[in-house]
Backbone as a chain_set.jsonl record, in Angstrom:
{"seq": "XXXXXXXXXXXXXXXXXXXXXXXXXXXXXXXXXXXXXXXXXXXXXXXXXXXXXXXXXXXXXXXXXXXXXXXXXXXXXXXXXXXXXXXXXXXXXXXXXXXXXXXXXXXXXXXXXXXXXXXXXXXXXXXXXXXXXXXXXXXXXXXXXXXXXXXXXXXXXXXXXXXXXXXXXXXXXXXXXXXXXXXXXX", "coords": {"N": [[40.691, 64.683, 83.247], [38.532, 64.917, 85.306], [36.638, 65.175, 83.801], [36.522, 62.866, 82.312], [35.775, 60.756, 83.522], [33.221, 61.307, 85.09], [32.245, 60.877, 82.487], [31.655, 58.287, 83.007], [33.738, 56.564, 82.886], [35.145, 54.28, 84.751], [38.284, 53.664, 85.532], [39.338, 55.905, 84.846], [38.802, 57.13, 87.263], [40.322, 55.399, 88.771], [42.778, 55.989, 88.666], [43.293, 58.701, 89.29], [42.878, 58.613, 92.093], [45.136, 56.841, 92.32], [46.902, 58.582, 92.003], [46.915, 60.195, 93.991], [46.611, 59.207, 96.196], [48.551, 58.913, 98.226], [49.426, 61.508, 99.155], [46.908, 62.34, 99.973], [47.069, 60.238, 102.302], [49.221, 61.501, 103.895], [48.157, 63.799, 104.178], [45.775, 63.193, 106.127], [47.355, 61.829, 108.189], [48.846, 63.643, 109.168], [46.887, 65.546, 110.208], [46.277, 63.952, 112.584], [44.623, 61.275, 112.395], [45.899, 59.167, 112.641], [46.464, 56.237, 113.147], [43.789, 55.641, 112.016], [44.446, 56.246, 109.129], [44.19, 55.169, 106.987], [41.588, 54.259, 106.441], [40.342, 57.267, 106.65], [41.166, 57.785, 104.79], [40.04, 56.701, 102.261], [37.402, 56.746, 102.674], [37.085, 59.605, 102.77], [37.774, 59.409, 99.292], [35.715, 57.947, 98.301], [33.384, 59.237, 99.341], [34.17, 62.003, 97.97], [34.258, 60.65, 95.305], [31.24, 60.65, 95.009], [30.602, 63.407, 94.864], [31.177, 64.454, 92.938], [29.486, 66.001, 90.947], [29.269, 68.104, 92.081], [32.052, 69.287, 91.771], [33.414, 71.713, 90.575], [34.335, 72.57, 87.335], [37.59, 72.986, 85.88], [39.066, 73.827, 88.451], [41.156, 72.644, 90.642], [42.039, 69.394, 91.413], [43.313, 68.333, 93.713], [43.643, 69.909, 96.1], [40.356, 69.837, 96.412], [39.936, 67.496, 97.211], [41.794, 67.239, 99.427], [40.36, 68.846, 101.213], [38.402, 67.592, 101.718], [39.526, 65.498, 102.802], [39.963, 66.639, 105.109], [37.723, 67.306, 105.921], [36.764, 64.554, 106.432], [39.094, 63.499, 108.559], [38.453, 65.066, 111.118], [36.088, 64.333, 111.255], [36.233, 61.831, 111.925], [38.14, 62.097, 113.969], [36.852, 63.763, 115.574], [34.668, 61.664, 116.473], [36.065, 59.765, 117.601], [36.523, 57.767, 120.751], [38.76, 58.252, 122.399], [41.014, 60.447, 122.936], [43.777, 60.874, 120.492], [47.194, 60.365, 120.73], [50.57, 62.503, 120.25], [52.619, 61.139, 120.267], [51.23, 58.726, 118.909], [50.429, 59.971, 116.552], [53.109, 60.832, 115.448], [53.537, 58.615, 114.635], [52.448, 57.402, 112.684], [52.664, 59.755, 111.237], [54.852, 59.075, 110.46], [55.163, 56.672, 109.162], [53.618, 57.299, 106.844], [55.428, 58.695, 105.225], [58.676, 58.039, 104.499], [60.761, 59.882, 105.788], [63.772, 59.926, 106.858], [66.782, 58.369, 105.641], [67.764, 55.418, 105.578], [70.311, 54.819, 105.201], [71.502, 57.473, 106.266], [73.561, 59.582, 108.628], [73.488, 58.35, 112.211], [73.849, 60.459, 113.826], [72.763, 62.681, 113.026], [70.377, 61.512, 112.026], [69.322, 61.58, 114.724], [69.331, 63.785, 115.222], [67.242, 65.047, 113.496], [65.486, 63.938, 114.137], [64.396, 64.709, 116.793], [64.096, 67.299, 116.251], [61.905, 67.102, 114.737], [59.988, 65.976, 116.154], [59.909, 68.146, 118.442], [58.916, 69.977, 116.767], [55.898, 69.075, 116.02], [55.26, 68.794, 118.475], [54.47, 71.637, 119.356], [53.146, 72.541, 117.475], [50.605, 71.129, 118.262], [50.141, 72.707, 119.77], [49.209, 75.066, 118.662], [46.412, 76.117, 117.773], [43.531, 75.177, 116.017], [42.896, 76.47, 113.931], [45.253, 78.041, 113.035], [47.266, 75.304, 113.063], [46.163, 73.543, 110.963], [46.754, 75.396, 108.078], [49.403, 75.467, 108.515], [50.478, 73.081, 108.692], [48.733, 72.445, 106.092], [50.394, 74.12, 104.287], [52.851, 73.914, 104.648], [53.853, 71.168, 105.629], [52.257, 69.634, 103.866], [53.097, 70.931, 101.26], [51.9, 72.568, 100.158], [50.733, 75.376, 97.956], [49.393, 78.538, 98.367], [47.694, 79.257, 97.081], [46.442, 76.801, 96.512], [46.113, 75.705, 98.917], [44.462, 77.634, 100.194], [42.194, 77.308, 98.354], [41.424, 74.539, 99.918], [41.318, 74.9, 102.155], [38.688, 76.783, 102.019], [39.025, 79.325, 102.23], [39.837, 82.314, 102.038], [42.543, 83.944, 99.764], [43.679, 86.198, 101.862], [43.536, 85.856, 103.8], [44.337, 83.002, 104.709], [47.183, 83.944, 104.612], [46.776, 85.885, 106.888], [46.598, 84.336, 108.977], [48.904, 81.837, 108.18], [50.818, 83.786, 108.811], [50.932, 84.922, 111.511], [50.664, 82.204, 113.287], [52.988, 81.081, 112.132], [54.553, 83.128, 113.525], [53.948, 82.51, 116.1], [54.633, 80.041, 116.404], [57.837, 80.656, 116.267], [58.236, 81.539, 118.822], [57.825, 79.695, 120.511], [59.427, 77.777, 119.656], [62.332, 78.97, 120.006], [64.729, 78.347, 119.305], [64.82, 76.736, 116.529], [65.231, 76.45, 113.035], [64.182, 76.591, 110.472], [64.896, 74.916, 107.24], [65.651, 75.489, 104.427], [65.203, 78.349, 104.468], [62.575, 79.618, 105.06], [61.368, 79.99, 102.583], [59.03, 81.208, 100.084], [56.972, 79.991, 97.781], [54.988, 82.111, 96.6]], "CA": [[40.497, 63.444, 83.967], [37.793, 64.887, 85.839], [35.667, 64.589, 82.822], [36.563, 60.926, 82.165], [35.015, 59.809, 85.434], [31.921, 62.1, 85.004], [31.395, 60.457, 81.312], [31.563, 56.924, 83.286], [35.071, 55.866, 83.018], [36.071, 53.954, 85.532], [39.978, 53.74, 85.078], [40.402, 57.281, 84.965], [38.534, 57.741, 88.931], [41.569, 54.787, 89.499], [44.04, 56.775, 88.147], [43.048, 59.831, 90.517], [42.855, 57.258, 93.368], [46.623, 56.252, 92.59], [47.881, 59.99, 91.59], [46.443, 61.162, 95.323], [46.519, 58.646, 97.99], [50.13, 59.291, 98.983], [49.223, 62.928, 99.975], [46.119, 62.236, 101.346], [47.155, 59.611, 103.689], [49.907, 62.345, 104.667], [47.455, 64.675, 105.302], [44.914, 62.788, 107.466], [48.183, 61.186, 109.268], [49.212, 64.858, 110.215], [45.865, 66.174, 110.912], [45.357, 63.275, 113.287], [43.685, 60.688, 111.836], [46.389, 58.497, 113.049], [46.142, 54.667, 112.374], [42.661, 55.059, 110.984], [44.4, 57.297, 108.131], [43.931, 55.13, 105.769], [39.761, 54.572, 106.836], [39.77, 58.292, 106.461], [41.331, 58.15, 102.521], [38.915, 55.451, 101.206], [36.009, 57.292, 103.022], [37.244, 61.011, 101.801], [37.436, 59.23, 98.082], [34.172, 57.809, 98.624], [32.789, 60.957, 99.254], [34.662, 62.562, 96.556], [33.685, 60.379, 94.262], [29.694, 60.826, 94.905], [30.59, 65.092, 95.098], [31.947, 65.127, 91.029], [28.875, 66.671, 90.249], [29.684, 69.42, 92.636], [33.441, 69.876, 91.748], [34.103, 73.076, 89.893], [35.433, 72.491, 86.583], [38.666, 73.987, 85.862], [39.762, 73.773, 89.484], [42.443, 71.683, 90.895], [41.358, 68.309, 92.537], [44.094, 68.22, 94.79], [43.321, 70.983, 97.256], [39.515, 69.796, 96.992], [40.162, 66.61, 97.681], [42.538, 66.921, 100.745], [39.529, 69.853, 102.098], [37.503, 66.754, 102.072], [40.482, 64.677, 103.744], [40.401, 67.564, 106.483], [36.298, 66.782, 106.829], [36.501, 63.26, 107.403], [39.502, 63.501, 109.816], [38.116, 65.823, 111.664], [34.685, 63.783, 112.004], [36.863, 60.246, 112.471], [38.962, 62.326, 115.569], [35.761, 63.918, 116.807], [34.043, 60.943, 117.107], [36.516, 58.841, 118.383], [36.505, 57.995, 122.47], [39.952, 58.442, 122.955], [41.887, 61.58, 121.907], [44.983, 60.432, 119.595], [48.386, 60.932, 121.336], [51.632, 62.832, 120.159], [53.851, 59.793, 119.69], [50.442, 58.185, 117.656], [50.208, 61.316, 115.329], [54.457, 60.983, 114.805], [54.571, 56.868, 114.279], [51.483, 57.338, 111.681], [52.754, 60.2, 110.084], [56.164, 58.632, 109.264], [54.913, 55.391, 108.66], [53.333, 57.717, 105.326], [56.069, 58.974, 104.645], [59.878, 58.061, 105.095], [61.669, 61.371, 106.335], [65.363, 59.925, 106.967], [66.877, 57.764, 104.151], [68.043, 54.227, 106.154], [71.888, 55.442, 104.726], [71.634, 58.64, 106.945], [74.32, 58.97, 109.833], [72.682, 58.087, 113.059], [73.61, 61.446, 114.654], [71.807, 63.51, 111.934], [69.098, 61.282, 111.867], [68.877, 61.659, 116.127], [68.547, 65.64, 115.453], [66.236, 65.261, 112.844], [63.879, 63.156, 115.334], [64.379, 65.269, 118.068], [63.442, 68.315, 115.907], [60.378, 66.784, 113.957], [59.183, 65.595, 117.953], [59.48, 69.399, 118.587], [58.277, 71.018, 116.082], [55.006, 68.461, 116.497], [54.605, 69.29, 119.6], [54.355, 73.091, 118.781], [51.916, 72.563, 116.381], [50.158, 70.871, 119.064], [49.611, 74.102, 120.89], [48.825, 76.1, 117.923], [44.539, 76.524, 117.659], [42.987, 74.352, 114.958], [42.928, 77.044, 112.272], [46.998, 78.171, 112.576], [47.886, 74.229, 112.871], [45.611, 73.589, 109.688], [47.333, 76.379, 107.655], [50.619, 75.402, 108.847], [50.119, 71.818, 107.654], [48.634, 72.569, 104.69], [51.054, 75.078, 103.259], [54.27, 73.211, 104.736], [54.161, 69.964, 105.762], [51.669, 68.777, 102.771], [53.857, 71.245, 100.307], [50.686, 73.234, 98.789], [51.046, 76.645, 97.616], [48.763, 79.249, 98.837], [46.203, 79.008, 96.152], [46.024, 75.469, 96.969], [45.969, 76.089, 100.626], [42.994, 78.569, 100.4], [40.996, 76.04, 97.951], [41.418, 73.26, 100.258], [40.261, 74.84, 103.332], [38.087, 77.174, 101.561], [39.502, 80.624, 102.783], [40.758, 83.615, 101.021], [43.963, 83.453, 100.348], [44.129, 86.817, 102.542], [43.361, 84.929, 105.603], [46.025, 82.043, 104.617], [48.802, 84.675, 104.597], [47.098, 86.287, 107.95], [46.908, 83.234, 109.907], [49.978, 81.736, 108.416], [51.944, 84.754, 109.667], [50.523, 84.353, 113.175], [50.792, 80.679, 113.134], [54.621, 81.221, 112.272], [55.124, 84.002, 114.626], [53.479, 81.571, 117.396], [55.807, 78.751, 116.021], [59.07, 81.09, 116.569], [58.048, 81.564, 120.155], [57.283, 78.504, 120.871], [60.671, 77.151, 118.909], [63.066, 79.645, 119.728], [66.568, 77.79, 118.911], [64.357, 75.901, 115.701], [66.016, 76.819, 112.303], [63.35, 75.685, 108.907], [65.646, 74.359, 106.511], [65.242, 76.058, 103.086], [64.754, 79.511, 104.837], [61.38, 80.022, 104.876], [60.609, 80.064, 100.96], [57.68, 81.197, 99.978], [56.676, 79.911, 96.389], [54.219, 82.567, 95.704]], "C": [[39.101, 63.391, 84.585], [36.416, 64.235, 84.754], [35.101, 62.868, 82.042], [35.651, 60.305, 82.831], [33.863, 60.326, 84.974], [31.191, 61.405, 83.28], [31.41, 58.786, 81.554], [32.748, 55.882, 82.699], [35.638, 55.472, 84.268], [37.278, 53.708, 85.929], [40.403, 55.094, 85.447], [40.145, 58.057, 86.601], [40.215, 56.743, 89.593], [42.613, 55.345, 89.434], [44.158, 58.288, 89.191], [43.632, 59.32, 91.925], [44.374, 57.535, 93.476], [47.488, 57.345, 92.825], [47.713, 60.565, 92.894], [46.188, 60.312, 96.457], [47.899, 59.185, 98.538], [49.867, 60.545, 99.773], [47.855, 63.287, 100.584], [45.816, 61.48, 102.537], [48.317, 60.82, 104.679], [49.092, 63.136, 105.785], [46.4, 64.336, 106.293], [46.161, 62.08, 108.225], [48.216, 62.68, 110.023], [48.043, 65.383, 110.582], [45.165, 65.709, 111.937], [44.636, 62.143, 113.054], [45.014, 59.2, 112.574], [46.326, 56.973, 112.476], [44.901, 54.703, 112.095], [43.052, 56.108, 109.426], [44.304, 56.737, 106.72], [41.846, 54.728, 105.635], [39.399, 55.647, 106.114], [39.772, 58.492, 105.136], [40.106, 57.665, 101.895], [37.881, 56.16, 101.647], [36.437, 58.474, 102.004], [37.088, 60.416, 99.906], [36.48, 58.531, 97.655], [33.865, 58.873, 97.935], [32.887, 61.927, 97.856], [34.11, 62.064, 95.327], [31.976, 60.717, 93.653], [29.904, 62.193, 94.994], [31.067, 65.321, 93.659], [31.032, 65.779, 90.946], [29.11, 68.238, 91.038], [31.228, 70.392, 92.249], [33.106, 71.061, 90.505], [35.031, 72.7, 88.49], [36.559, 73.662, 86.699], [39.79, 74.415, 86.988], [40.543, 72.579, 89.568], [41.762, 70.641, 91.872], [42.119, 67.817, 93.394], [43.79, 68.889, 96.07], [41.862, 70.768, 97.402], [39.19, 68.634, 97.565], [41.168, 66.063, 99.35], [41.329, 67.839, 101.608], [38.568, 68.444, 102.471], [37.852, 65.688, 102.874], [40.292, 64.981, 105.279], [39.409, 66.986, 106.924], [36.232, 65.995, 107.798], [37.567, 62.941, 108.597], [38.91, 63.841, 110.288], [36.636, 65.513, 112.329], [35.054, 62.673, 112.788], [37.543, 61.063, 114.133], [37.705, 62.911, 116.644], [34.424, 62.868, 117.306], [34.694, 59.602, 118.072], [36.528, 59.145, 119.874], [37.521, 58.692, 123.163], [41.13, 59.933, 122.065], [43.766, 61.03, 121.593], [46.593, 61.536, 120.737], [50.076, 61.723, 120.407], [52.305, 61.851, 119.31], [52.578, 59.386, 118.73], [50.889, 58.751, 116.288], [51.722, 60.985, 114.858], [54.328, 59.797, 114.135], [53.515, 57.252, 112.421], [51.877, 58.241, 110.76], [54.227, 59.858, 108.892], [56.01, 57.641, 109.251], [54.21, 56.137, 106.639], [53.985, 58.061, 105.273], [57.705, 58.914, 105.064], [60.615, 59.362, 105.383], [63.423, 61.051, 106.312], [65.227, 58.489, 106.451], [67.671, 56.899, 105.767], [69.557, 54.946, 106.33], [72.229, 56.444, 105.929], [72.922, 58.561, 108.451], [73.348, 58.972, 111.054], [72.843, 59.473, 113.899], [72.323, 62.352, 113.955], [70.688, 63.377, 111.658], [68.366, 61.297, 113.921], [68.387, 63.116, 115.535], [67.19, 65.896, 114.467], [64.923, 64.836, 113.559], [63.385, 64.088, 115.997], [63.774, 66.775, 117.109], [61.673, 68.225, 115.57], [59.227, 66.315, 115.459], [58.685, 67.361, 118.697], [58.69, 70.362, 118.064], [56.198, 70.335, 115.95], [54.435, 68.756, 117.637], [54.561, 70.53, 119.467], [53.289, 73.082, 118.153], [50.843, 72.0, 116.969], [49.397, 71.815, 119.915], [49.364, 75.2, 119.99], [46.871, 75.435, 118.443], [44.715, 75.765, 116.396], [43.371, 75.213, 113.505], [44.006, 77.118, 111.674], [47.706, 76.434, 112.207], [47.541, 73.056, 110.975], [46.277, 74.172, 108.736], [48.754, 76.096, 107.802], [50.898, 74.361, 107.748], [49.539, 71.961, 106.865], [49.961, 73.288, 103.187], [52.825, 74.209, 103.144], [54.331, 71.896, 105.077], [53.284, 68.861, 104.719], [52.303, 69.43, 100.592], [52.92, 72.121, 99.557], [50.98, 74.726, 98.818], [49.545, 77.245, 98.073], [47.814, 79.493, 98.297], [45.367, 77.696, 96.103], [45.618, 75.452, 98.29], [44.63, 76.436, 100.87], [42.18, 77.463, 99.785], [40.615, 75.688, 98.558], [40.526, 73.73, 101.614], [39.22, 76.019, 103.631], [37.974, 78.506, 102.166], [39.961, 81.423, 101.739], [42.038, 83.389, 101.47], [44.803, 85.107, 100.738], [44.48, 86.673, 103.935], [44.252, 83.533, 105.64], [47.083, 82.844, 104.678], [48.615, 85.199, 106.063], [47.375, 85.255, 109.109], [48.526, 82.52, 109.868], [51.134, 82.594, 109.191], [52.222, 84.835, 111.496], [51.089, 83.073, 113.557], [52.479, 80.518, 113.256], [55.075, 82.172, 113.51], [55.323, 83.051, 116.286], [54.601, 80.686, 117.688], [57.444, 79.263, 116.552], [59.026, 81.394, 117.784], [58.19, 80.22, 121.346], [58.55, 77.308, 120.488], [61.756, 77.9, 119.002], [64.607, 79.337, 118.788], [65.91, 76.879, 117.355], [64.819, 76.836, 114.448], [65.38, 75.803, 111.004], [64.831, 75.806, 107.752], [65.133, 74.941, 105.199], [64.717, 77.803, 102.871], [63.66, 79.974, 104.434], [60.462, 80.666, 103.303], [59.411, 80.299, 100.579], [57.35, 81.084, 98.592], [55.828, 80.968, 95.614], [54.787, 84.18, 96.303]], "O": [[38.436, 62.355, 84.574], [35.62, 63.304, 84.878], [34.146, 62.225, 81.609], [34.889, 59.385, 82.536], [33.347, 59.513, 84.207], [30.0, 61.44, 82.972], [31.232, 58.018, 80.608], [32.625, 54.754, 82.22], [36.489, 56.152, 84.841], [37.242, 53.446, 87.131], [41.395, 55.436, 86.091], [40.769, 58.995, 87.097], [40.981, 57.143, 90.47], [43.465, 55.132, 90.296], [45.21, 58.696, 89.683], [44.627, 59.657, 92.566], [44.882, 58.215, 94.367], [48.495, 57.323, 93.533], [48.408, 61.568, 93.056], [45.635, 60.668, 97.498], [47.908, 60.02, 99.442], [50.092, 60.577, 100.983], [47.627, 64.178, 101.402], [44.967, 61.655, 103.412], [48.23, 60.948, 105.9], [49.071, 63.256, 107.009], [46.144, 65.108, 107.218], [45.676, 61.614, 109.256], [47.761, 62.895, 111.146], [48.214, 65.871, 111.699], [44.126, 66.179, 112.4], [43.707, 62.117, 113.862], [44.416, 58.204, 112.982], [46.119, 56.761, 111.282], [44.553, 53.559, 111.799], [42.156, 56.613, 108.75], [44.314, 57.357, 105.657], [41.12, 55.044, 104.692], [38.56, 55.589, 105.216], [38.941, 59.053, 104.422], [39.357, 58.27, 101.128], [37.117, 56.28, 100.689], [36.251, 58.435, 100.788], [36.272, 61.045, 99.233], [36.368, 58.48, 96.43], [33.934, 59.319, 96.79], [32.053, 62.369, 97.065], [33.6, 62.764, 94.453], [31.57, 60.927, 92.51], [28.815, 62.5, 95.479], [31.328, 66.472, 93.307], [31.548, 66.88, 90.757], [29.087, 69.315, 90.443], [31.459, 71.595, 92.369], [32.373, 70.773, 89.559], [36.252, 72.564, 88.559], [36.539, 74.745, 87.282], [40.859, 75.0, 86.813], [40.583, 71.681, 88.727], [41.101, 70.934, 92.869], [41.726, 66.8, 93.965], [43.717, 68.204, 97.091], [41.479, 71.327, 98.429], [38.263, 68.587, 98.374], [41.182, 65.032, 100.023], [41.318, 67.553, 102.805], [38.058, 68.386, 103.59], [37.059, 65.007, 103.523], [40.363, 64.243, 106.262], [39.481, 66.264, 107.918], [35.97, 66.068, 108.998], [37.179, 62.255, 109.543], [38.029, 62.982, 110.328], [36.107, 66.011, 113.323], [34.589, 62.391, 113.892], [37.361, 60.541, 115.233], [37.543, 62.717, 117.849], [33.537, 63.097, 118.129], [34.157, 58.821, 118.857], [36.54, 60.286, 120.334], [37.409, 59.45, 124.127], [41.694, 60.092, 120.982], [44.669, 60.901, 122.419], [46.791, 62.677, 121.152], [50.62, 60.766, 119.856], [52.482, 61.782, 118.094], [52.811, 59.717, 117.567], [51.46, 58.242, 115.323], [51.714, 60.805, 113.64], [54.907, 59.715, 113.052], [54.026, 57.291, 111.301], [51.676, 57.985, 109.573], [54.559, 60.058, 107.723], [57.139, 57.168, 109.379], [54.363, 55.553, 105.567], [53.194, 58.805, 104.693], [58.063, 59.707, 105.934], [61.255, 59.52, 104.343], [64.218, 61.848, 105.814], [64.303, 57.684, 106.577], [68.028, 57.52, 106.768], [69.916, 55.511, 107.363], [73.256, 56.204, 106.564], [73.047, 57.547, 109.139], [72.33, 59.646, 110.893], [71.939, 59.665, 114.713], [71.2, 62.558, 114.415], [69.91, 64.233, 111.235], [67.199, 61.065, 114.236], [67.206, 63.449, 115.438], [66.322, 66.747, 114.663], [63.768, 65.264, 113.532], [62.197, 64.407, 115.957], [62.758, 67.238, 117.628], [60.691, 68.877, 115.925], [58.003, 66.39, 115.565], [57.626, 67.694, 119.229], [58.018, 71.253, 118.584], [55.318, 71.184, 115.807], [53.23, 68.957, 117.783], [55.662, 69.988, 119.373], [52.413, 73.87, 118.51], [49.82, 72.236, 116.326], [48.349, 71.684, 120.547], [49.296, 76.32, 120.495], [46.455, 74.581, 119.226], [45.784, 75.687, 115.789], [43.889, 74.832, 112.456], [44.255, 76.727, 110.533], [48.502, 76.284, 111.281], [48.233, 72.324, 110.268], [46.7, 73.213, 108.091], [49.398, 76.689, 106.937], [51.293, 74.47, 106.587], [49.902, 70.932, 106.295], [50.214, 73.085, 102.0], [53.596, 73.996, 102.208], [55.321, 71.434, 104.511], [53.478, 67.646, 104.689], [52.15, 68.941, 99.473], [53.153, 72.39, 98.378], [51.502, 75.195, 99.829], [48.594, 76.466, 98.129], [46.892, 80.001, 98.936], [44.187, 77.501, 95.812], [44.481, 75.044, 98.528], [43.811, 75.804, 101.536], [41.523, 76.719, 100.513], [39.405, 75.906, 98.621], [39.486, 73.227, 102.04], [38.846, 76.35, 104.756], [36.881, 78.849, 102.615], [40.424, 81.033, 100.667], [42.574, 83.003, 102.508], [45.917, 85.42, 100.318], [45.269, 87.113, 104.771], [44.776, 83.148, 106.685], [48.133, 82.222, 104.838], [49.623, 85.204, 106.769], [48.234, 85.383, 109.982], [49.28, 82.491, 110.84], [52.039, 82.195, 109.925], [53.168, 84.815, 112.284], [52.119, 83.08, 114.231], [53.092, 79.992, 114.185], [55.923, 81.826, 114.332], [56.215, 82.947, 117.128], [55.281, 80.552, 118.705], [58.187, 78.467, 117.127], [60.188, 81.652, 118.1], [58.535, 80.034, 122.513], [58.568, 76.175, 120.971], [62.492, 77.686, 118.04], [65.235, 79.97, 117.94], [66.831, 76.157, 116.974], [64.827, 78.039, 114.713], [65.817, 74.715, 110.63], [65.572, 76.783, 107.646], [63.932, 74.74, 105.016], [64.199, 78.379, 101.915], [63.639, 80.741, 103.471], [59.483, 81.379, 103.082], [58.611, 79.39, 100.802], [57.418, 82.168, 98.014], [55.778, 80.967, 94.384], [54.365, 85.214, 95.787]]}, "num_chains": 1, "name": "protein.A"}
């Protein structure tokens, strides 16, 4: 695909576009980016688009494309006046993505709130790098080779931070119980 674009196909950069907004409005919703998360997409695929000559054949344009998601959050929250609130960061990130199916019973979908409010706030009080790492590996679904790509780490230092990061998280969550017991794809 990458090559398409690079031999001046326009169609096949749209086709990227379509195959990768969904998960990079996720990830600038959770990293903050809040209601400007979709600002931050169209900028990050901007960007992206004028950086092909830099991409790496053979690599994956998912994980370098959300590292470039992380950038422009990360410039959009540090230049904004006002630092983004809690409840913002939740409405924005499940406005990208539905979490509880309409159908759901209303108790099941109270505990699910009340967890995803907790476990948010937790991640809140992690340090930039563990909350990065966290959200990358679990709440955007990327595997640990993707992970490292994206935020351009060894992926010895994604397993040490994640471990920290989780340890922090079980402190910080004692009675909290991840659903799928802590799976690790790789």
């Amino acid at each position: 695909m990458i090559a398409r674009v690079r031999a001046g196909e326009p169609e096949a950069y749209a086709e990227l576009v379509r195959a990768h907004t969904g998960i990079a409005l996720r990830a600038a919703a959770a990293l903050g980016a809040g209601a400007d998360a979709e600002d931050v997409v169209q900028q990050a695929f901007v960007k992206a688009y004028c950086s092909l000559g830099r991409f790496r054949d053979g690599a994956s344009f998912r994980p370098w494309l959300l590292a470039i998601v992380a950038n422009e959050t990360r410039n959009t929250v540090r230049t904004a006046a006002r630092q983004r609130t809690l409840a913002g960061r939740e409405a924005a990130f499940a406005e990208a993505e539905p979490l509880i199916p309409e159908s759901a019973d209303p108790a099941v979908a109270t505990l699910e709130t009340e967890r995803r409010a907790a476990l948010l706030s937790a991640l809140e009080q992690l340090s930039e790098e563990h909350r990065l790492v966290v959200t990358y590996r679990y709440l955007l679904e990327m595997d640990e080779s993707e992970t490292a790509q994206a935020l351009g780490w060894p992926r010895g230092t994604i397993k040490s931070r994640l471990n920290r990061a989780l340890r922090k998280l079980s402190r910080l969550l004692p009675d909290f119980q991840p659903r799928g017991g802590g799976d690790d794809r790789e």
